[in-house]
C-alpha positions in Angstrom: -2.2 -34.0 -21.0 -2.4 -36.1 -17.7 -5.2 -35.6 -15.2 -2.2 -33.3 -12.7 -1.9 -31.2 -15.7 -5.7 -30.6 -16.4 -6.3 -30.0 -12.2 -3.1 -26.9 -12.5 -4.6 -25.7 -15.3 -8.4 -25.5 -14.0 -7.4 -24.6 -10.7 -5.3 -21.6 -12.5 -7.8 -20.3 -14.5 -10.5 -21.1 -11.3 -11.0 -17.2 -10.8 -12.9 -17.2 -7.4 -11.3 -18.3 -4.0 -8.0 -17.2 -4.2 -6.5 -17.9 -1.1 -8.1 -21.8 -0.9 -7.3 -21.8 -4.6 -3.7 -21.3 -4.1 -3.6 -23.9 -1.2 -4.6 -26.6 -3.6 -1.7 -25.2 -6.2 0.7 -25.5 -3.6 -0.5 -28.7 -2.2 -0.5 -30.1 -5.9 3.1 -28.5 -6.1 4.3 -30.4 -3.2 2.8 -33.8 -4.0 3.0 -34.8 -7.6 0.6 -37.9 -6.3 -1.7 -35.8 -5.0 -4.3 -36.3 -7.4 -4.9 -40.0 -5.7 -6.4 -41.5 -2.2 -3.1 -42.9 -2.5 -2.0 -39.6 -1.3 -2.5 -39.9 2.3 -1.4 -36.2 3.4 -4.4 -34.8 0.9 -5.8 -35.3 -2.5 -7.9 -33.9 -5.6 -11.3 -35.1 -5.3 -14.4 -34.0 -8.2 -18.3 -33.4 -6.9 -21.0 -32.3 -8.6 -24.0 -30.8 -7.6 -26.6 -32.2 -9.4 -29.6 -29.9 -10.1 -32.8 -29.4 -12.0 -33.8 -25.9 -12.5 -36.4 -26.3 -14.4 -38.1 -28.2 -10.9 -35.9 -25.7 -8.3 -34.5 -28.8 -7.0 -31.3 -30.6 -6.5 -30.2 -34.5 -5.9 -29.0 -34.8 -3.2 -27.2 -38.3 -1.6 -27.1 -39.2 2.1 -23.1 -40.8 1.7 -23.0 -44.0 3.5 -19.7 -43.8 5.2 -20.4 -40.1 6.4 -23.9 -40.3 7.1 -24.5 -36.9 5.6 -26.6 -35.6 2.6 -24.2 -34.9 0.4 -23.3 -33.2 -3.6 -22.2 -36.4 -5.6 -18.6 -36.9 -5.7 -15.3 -39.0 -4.7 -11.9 -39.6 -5.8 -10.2 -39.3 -9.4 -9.5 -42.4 -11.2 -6.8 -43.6 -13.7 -9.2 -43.5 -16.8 -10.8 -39.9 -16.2 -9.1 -37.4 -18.5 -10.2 -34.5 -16.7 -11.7 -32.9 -13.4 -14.6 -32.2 -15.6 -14.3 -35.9 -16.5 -14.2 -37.0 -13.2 -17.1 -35.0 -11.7 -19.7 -35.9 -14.5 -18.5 -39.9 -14.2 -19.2 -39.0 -10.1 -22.1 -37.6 -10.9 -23.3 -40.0 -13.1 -22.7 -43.4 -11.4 -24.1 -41.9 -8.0 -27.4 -40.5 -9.5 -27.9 -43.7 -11.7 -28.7 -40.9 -14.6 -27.3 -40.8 -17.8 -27.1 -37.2 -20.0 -26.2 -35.4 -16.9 -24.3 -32.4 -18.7 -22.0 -30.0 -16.4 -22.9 -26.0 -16.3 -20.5 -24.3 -18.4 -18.1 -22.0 -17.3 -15.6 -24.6 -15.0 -16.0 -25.3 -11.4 -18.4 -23.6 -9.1 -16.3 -23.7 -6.0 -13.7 -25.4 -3.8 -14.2 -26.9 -0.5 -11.6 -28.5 1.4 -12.8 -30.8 4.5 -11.3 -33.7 6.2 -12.3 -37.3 5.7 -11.6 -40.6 7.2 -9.1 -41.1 4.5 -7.5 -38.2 4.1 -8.1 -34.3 3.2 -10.1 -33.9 0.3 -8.9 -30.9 -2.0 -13.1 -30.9 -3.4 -13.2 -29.3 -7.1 -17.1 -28.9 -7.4 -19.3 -28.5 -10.5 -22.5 -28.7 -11.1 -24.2 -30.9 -13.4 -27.5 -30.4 -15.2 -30.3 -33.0 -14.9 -32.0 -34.0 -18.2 -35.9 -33.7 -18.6 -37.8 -36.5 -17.1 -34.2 -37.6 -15.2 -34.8 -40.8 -13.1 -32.1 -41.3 -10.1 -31.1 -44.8 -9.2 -29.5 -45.3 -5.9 -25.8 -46.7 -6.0 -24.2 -49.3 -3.0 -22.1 -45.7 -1.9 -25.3 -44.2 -0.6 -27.9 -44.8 2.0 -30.7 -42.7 0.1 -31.1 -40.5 -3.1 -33.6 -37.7 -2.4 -34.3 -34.7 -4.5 -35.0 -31.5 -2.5 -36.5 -28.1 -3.4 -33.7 -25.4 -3.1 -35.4 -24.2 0.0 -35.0 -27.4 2.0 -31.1 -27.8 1.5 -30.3 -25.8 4.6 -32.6 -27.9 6.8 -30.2 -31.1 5.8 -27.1 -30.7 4.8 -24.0 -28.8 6.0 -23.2 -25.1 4.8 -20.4 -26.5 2.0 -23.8 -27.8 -0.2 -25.2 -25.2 1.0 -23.0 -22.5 -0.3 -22.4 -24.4 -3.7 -26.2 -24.7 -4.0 -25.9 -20.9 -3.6 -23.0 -20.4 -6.1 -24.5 -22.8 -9.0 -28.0 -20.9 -8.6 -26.0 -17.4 -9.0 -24.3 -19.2 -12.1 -27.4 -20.0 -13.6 
């Protein structure tokens, strides 16, 4: 099954959202390349929200292009299977922490937003934090930071926000 396939199928079963849902099925429909930044009218991007429950605090990254605490996240590659796939890879090489494992149960939500590349069609998981987790800063971020769940608002915009919101009402 190709990476296309795997986004249909997750965005079909994807049971929250409808009408944003639908969007990306139809955008998906109408550009069979639009799982790539290749894509310049709009493409599938995966994020994860990585979190550590047993602390009440999430990892946040202050994105170097956008200047903006951000989920981790970014474009699909050729060698990522799935959007699952793609998320944890995300997640992992933008935390520099390995044994991240996503929440079951599929994405948490979808958030679409422009970008200087393009639109980004954002399938978002979350992804648990192992005990004793370490982050390491990559070169796509200006700072790392965990925050309590409390502090979120007081940084970043209302989509972390609101996927902080839907991942806590997961768990």
């Amino acid at each position: 099954m190709s990476l296309y396939d795997d986004a249909v199928l997750v965005l079909k079963s994807y049971e929250d959202q409808e009408e944003l849902r639908q969007a990306y099925l139809d955008h998906l429909q109408s550009h069979p390349d639009g799982m790539w930044k290749s894509c310049h009218s709009g493409h599938v991007t995966a994020s994860a929200l990585v979190i550590d429950p047993e602390r009440g605090r999430v990892l946040l990254t202050l994105h170097k292009k956008l200047r903006l605490w951000l989920q981790m996240g970014g474009h699909c590659e050729p060698d990522d299977a799935t959007l699952a796939d793609a998320s944890l890879r995300e997640g992992t090489e933008e935390s520099g922490i390995p044994g991240l494992t996503l929440l079951s149960g599929g994405p948490v939500r979808l958030d679409r937003h422009h970008t200087p590349c393009a639109w980004h069609f954002d399938v978002q998981y979350a992804a648990l934090a192992p005990a004793g987790a370490v982050e390491a800063i990559s070169d796509e971020s200006l700072d790392l930071r965990w925050f309590a769940y409390d502090e979120v608002a007081d940084v970043a915009d209302e989509s972390v926000v609101r996927l902080l919101e839907a991942t806590r009402a997961r768990l």
